[in-house]
C-alpha positions as a printed Julia matrix, in Angstrom:
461×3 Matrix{Float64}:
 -29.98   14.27   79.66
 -31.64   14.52   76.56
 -29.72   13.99   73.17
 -29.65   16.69   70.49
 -31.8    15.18   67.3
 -29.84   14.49   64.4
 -30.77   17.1    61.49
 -28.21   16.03   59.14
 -29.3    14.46   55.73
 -28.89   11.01   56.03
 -25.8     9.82   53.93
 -26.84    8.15   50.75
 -24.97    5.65   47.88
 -24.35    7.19   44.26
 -25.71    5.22   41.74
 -23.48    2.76   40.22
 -21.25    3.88   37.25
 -23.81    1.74   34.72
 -26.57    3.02   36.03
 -24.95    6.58   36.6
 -24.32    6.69   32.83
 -27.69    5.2    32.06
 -29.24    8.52   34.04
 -27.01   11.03   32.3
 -27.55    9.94   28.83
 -31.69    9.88   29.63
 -31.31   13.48   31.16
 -29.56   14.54   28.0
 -32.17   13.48   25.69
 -34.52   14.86   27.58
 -33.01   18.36   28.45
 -31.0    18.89   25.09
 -32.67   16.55   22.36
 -29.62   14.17   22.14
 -29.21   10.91   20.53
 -28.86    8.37   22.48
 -27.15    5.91   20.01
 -24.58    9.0    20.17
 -24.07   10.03   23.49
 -24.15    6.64   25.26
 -21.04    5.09   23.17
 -19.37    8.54   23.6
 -19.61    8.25   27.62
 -18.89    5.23   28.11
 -15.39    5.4    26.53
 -15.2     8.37   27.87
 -15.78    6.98   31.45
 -13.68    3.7    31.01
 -16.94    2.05   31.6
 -16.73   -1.48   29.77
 -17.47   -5.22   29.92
 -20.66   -6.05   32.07
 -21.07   -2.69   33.11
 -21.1    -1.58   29.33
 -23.61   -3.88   28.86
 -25.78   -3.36   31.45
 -25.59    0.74   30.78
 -26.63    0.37   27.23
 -29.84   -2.37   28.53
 -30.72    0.15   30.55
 -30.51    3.47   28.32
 -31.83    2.21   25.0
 -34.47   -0.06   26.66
 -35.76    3.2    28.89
 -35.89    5.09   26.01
 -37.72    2.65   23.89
 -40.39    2.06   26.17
 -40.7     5.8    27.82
 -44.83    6.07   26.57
 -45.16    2.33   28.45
 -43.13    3.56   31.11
 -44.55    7.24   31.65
 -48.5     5.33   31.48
 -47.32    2.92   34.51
 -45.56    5.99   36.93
 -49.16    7.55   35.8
 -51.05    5.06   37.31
 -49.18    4.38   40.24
 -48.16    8.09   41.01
 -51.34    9.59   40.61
 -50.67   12.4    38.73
 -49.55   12.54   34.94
 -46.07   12.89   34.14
 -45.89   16.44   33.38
 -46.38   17.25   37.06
 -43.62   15.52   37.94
 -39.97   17.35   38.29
 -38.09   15.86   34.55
 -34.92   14.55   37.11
 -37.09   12.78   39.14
 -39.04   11.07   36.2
 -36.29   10.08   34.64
 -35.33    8.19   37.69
 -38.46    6.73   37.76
 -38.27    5.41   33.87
 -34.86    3.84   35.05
 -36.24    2.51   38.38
 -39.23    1.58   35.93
 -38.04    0.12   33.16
 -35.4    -2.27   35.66
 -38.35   -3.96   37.83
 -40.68   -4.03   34.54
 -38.08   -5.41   31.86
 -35.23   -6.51   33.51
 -33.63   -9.46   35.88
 -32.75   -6.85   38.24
 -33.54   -7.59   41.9
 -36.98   -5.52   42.51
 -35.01   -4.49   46.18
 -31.73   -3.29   44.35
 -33.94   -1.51   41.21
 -36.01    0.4    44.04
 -32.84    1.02   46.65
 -30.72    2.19   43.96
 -33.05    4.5    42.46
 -34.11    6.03   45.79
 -31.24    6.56   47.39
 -30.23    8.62   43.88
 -33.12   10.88   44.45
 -32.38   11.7    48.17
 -29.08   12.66   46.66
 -30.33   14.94   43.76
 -33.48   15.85   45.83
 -34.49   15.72   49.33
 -36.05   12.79   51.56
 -39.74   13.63   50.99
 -39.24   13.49   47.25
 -36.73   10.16   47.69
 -40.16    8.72   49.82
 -42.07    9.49   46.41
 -39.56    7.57   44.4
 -39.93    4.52   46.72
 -43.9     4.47   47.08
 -44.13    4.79   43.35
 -41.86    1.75   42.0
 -42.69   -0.13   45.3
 -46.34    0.33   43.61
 -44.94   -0.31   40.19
 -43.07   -3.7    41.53
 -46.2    -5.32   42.93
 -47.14   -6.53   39.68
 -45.29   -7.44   36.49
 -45.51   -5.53   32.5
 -48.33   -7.78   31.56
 -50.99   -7.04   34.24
 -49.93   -3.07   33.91
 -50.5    -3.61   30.04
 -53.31   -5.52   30.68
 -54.83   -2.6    32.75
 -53.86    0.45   30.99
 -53.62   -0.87   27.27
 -56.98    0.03   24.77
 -58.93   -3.4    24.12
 -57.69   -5.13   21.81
 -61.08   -5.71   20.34
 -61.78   -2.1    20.28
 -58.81   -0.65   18.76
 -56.02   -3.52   17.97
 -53.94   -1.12   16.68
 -53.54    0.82   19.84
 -53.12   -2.17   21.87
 -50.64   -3.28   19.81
 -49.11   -0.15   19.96
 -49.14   -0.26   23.26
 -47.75   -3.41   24.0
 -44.43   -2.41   22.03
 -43.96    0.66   23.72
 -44.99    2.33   20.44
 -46.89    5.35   19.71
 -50.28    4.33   18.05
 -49.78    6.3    15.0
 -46.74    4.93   14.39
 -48.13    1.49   14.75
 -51.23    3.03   12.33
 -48.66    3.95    9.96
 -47.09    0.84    9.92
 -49.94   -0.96    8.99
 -51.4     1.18    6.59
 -47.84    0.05    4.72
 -47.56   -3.54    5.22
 -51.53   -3.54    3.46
 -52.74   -6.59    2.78
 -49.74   -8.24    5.21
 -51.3    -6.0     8.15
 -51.29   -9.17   10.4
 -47.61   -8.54   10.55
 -47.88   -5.62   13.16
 -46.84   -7.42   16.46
 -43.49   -8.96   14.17
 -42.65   -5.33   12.69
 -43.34   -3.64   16.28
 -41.59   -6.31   18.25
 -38.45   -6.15   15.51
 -38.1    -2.52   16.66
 -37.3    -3.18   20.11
 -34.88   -6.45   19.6
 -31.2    -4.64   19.81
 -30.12   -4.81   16.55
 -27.03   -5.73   15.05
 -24.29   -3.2    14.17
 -23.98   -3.04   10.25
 -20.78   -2.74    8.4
 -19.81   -1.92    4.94
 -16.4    -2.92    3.45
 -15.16   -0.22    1.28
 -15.19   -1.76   -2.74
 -12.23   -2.4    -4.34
 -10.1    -1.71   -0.62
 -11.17   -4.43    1.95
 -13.5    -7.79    1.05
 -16.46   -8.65    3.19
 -15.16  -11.78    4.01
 -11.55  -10.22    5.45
 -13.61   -7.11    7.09
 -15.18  -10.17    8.69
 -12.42  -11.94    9.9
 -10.53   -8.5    11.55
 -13.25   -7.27   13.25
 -14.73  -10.78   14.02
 -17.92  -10.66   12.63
 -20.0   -12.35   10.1
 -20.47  -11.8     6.62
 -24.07  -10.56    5.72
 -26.34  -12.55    3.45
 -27.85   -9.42    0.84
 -24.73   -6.58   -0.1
 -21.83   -8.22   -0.92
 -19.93   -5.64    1.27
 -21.82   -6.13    4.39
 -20.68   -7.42    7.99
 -22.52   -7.85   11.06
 -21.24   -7.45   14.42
 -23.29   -8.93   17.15
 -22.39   -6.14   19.66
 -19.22   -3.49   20.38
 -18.75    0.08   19.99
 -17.96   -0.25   16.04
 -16.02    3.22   16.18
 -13.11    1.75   18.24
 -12.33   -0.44   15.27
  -9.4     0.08   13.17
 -11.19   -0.61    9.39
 -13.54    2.33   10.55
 -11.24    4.42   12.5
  -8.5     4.14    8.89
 -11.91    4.89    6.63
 -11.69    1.24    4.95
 -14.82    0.42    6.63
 -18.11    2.21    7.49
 -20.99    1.83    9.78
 -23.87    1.2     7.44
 -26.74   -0.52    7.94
 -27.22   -3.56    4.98
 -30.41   -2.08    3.71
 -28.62    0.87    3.12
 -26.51   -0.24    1.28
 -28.53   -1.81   -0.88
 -30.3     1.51   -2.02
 -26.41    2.67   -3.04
 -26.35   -0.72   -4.97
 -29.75   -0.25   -6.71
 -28.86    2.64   -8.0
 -25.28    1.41   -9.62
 -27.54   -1.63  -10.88
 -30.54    0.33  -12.85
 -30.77   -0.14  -16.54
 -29.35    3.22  -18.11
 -28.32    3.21  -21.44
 -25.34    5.09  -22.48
 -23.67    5.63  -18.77
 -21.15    8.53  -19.34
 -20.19    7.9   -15.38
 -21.83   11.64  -14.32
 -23.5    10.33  -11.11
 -25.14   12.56   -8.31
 -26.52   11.98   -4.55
 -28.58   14.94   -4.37
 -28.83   14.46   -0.71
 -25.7    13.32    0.78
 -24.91   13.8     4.86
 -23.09   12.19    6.21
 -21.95    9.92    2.98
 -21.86    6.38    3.74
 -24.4     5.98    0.1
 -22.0     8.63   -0.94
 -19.0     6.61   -0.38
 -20.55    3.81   -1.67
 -21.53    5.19   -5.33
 -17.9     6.65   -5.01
 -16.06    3.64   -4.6
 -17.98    1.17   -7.05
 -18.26    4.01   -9.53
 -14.0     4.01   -9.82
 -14.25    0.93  -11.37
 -15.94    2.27  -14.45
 -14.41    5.55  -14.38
 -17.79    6.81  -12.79
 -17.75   10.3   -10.68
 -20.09   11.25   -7.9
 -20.86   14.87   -7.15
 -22.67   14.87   -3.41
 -24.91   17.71   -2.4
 -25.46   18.34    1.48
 -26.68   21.81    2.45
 -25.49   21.63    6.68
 -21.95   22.24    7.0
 -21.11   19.79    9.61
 -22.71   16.85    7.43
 -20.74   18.25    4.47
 -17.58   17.93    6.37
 -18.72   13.75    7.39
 -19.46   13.74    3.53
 -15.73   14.66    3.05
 -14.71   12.52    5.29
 -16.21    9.6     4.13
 -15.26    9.77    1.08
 -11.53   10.83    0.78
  -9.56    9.72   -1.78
 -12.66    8.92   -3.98
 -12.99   11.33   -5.92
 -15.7    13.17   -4.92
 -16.91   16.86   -5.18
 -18.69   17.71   -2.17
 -21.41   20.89   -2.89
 -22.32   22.53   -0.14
 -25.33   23.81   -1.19
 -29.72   22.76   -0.74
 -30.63   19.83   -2.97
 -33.78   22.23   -4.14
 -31.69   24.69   -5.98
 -28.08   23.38   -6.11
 -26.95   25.26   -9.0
 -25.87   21.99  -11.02
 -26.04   22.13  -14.33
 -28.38   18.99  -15.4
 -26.95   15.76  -17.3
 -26.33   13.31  -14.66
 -26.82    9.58  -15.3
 -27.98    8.49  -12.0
 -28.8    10.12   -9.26
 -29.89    9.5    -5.26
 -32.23   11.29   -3.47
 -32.08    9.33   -0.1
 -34.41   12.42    1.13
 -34.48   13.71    4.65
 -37.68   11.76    6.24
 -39.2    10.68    9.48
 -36.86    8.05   10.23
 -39.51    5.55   10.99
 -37.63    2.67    9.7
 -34.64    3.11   12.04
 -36.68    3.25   14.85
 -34.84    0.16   16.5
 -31.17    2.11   16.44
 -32.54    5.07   17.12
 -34.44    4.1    20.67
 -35.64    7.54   21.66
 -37.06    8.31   18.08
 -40.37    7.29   18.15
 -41.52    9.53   20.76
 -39.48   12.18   19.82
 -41.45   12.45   16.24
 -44.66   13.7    16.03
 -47.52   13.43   12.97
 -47.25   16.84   12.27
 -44.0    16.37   11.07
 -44.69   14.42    8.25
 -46.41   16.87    5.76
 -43.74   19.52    6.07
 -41.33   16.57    5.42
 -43.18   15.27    2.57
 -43.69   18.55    0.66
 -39.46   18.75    1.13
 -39.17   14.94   -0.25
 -41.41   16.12   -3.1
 -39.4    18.93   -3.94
 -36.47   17.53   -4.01
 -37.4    14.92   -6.48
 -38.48   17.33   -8.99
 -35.25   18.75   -8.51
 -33.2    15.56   -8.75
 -35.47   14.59  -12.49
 -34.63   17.88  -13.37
 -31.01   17.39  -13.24
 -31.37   13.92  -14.71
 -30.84   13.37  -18.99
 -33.3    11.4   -20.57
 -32.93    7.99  -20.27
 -31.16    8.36  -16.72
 -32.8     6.7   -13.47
 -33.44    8.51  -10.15
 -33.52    6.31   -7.48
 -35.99    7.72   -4.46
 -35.17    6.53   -1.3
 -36.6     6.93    2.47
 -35.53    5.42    5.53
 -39.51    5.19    6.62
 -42.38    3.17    5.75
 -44.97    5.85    5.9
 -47.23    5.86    2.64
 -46.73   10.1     2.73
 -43.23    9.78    2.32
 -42.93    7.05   -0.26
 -45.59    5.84   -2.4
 -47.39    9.09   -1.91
 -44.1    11.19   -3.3
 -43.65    8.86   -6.03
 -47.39    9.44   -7.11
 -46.74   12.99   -7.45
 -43.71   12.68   -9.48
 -45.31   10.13  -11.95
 -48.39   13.01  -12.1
 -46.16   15.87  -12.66
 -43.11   14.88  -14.54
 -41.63   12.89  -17.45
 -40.71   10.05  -15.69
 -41.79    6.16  -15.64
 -41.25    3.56  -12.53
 -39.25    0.62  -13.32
 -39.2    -2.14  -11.56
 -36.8    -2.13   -8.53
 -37.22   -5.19   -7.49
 -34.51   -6.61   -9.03
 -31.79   -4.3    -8.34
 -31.7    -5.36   -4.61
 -32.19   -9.32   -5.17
 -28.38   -9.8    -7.03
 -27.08   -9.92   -3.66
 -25.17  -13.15   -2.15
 -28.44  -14.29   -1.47
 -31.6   -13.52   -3.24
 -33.66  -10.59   -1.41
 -36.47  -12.73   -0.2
 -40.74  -11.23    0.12
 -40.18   -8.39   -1.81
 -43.63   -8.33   -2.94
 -45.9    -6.81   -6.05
 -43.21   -3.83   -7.32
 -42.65   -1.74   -8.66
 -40.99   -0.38   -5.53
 -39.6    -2.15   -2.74
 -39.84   -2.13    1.27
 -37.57   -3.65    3.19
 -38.77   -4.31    7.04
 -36.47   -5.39   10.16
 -38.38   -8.29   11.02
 -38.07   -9.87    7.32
 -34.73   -8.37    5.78
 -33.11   -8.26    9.06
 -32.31   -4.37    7.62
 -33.86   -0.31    8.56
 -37.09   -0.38    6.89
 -36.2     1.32    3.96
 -38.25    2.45    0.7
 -36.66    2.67   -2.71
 -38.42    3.51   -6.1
 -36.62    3.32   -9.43
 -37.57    6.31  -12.01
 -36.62    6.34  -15.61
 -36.93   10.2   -16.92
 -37.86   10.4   -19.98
C-alpha cells in the first residue's frame, strides 16, 4: 500500500527574539524611513528584550545598517541579480544573514539556519532554498576576499576603495576628504571612526547637577572637553532617572561645545537678549538657557515643526525660555539680540556613526537645496543680530557646501567679520587638542572623540 505524500509545509523555527527585533527594526527603515537609533531602543523595552540579547539585537541592527552598500554588493555577487530584483523582506534577511557570517562571531551554520528557516516562514521553500544558496555562497569566503573582489583599485580610485572598505558611500568618503585638506591621509581613521559604536553622550544641566555627580548616578565617566559632559559606555540612556526628571540630557560633547562657544564669544556690552534661531529639539537650547540664568541672560528659541517645538519645551522647562513657533527665515523677531545660534538643518554627515542607516539614506542632491536653506538662514540670524553681537554658525557635517562655503557667502554679502573660534572650544577641562589653522573649527570622531561638527564665529558689524 502506497503512502499518501506529505504536502504540508514543513514546520519551521521563528527567529530568535534578538534577531526577530534586529529584522523588524531593518524592515522599518526600509518600508517607512525610520531611525534606527529610535526604533531599536523603543522595541526592545518594549519587548523586555535585555542583557545579551540586547546586545546582540543592537550588533546586529546598527552594524546591518551601517554596512547595507557592502552588504547589498556581496548578495549582488553571489545572487546574481542586483538587489532591486530581489523581494525588500527577503533582502533584508539576507543583509542580516549577511552581515552575521561577514562581521560577526556567529556560527556560519546558525547565521545561515536561522535566516532560512525565517524565510520559509515569511515566504515559501523555493524562496527559503534562495536564502540558503546565497549566504552558503556568501560564507565560503570571509569580508576581505569579497572586498578584495568587488572594491575599485585602490590605485585607481583610493577614495572609492576606501569608501568601500567602510561600508561608505564614495561621495561621502569624497566629501570627507575634500574637508580634512591637507590631512587627507586621515580617510581610513575618519571612515573607520564612523562605524566604531560610539559612546552615549550626556550633558549635566548647569547650575542643577555637576558632571562629576551625573557621573557617579548613572555610572559613567566624566568627559575630558565640556565641563558638563558624561560618557556612558553603553545602556539605553532614556531609562535613566537624571534624563527621565530633565536634570540631564542626551547630548553629544561636541555639541555641547557649539552651545559653549557661543556663551564664550567676545561681545561687548551683553544685555543677556540671546537667540537659537534654529532650535528642535533644544538640548543647545537648554544649554544657552541654563548658563545664561547665571547672568540674567534670556534665550528666545525658534523651531518652525510643531513636534520639535514641543521637545524644545520640554527641554527647557523651568528656564525661562520663549519657544517661537515660527521658520528661522522670517520669524517675525524684532532684531537686537546679543548672540545668537544658527545650528542649521544640514546633511548630518558628522553623526553618521549614531545615526547607522544615514549614510545611505542621504543622497548628493540633497546638499544644494540644504545649503541655499543654511545660507538663508544666516542672513536672517545677522539680521537680527546688533552690531557688535556674534552669530555663531554651526553644522553637524563636514561638507565644504555646508560650512566654509556658507560662511564665504555671508562674509561676501553682509557686515560681518570671522573671529577666531578656536578658542571658545579649547577652555574646556582639557584643552581641545588639533584644532588646526582657524578661524573656524572642525571637530572629527576619530580625533575629538565627538559628531563632526563645524562652528564659525561672526562678529556683525
Amino acid at each position: 500500500m502506497t503512502r499518501p505524500r506529505n504536502t504540508k509545509r514543513p514546520r519551521r523555527t521563528p527567529l530568535d527574539p534578538a534577531r526577530r527585533a534586529a529584522l523588524d527594526v531593518l524592515r522599518a527603515v526600509s518600508e517607512r524611513d525610520a531611525y534606527a537609533n529610535l526604533a531599536l531602543p523603543a522595541m526592545l523595552r518594549e519587548r523586555g528584550i535585555t542583557g545579551r540579547d540586547a546586545a546582540f539585537a543592537t550588533e546586529l541592527t546598527y552594524g546591518a545598517c551601517r554596512t547595507r552598500g557592502l552588504l547589498d554588493a556581496v548578495i549582488e555577487r553571489a545572487a546574481g541579480r542586483p538587489v532591486d530584483r530581489i523581494d525588500p523582506m527577503l533582502l533584508d534577511l539576507l543583509r542580516l544573514g549577511a552581515y552575521q557570517l561577514l562581521r560577526t562571531r556567529v556560527e556560519p551554520h546558525a547565521a545561515v539556519s536561522t535566516t532560512v528557516e525565517q524565510a520559509g516562514i515569511e515566504f515559501d521553500t523555493a524562496r527559503a532554498g534562495f536564502v540558503n544558496g546565497v549566504l552558503r555562497t556568501i560564507g565560503r569566503r570571509d569580508e576581505q576576499s569579497w572586498i578584495a573582489e568587488l572594491a575599485p583599485p585602490a590605485d585607481a580610485d583610493p577614495v572609492g576603495h576606501t569608501a568601500f572598505t567602510h561600508a561608505h558611500p564614495r561621495w561621502i568618503a569624497q566629501a570627507f576628504t575634500d574637508a580634512l585638506g591637507a590631512d587627507a591621509g586621515q580617510l581610513d581613521a575618519v571612515l573607520g571612526a564612523d562605524n566604531e559604536r560610539p559612546v552615549v553622550h550626556l550633558a549635566a544641566r548647569p547650575g542643577v547637577l555637576g558632571a562629576d555627580a551625573l557621573a557617579e548616578a548613572v555610572g559613567g565617566t566624566v568627559g575630558r572637553y565640556s565641563p558638563y559632559a558624561v560618557h556612558l559606555p553603553s545602556g539605553d540612556p532614556g531609562t535613566l532617572e537624571p534624563v527621565r526628571n530633565g536634570t540631564a540630557l542626551v547630548q553629544d560633547e561636541g555639541s555641547q561645545l557649539v552651545a559653549l562657544a557661543l556663551t564664550r564669544a567676545p561681545v561687548d556690552g551683553d544685555t543677556g537678549r540671546w537667540l537659537d534661531l534654529c532650535s528642535g529639539p533644544g538640548g543647545k537650547t537648554a544649554m544657552l538657557a541654563a548658563i545664561g540664568a547665571g547672568t540674567g541672560a534670556r534665550v528666545t528659541a525658534v523651531e518652525p515643526a510643531p513636534a520639535r517645538a514641543d521637545m524644545v519645551q520640554q527641554n527647557t522647562l523651568g528656564l525661562g525660555v520663549e519657544v517661537v513657533r515660527a521658520d528661522g527665515r522670517d520669524s517675525g523677531l524684532a532684531p537686537g539680540f546679543d548672540r545668537v545660534l544658527v545650528d542649521a538643518p544640514c546633511t548630518g554627515l558628522g553623526a553618521l556613526r549614531r545615526r547607522p542607516e544615514a549614510r545611505w539614506r542621504r543622497q548628493p542632491g540633497d546638499v544644494p537645496a540644504l545649503a541655499k536653506l543654511q545660507r538663508e538662514l544666516l542672513a536672517a540670524a545677522i539680521a537680527l543680530t546688533r552690531p557688535g553681537g556674534v552669530v555663531l554658525y554651526a553644522t553637524c557635517s563636514p561638507h565644504l557646501a555646508e560650512t566654509v562655503g556658507v560662511v564665504a557667502d555671508a562674509l561676501r554679502r553682509h557686515p560681518v567679520t570671522a573671529l577666531d573660534t578656536r578658542p571658545m572650544f579649547a577652555a574646556g577641562r582639557d584643552p581641545l587638542p588639533d584644532l588646526g589653522d582657524g578661524p573656524y573649527v572642525q571637530l572629527w570622531p576619530h580625533r575629538h572623540g565627538t559628531d563632526a561638527m563645524f562652528a564659525a564665529a561672526l562678529e556683525v558689524g
